[in-house]
Phi, psi and omega in degrees: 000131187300184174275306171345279190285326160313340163278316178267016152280320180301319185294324177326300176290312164311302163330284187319298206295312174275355190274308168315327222229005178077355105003079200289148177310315175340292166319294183299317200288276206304312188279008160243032162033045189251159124328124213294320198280355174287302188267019177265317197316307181332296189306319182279354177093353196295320182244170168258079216277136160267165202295310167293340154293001185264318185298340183275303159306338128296357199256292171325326155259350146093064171220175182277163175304279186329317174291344204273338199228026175268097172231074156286345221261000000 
């Protein structure tokens, strides 16, 4: 798996994860104090996210880090 497609599998699961919990992006940017267009890049695979940023974002979706970056499933 390429560096690419692992962000944008990752950026995926993030998507799956706030669309499960009713969450509009919008929401999720403002409780990460991110910019809407920031956390669209995110969802897209577009940035390369630091490891406290995976944790903020799980934390934000109330899930574990390891389920946040599991995209096995």
């Amino acid at each position: 798996m390429t560096e690419e497609e692992l962000l944008k599998k990752i950026g995926q699961r993030i998507k799956e994860l706030r669309r499960e919990k009713g969450m509009p992006q919008i929401e999720l940017a403002v409780e990460l104090n991110y910019e809407k267009s920031n956390m669209s890049r995110l969802e897209s695979g577009r940035v390369n996210p630091r490891i406290t940023t995976l944790f903020k974002v799980a934390k934000a979706l109330d899930v574990d880090l390891q389920e946040l970056i599991n995209i096995t499933k």
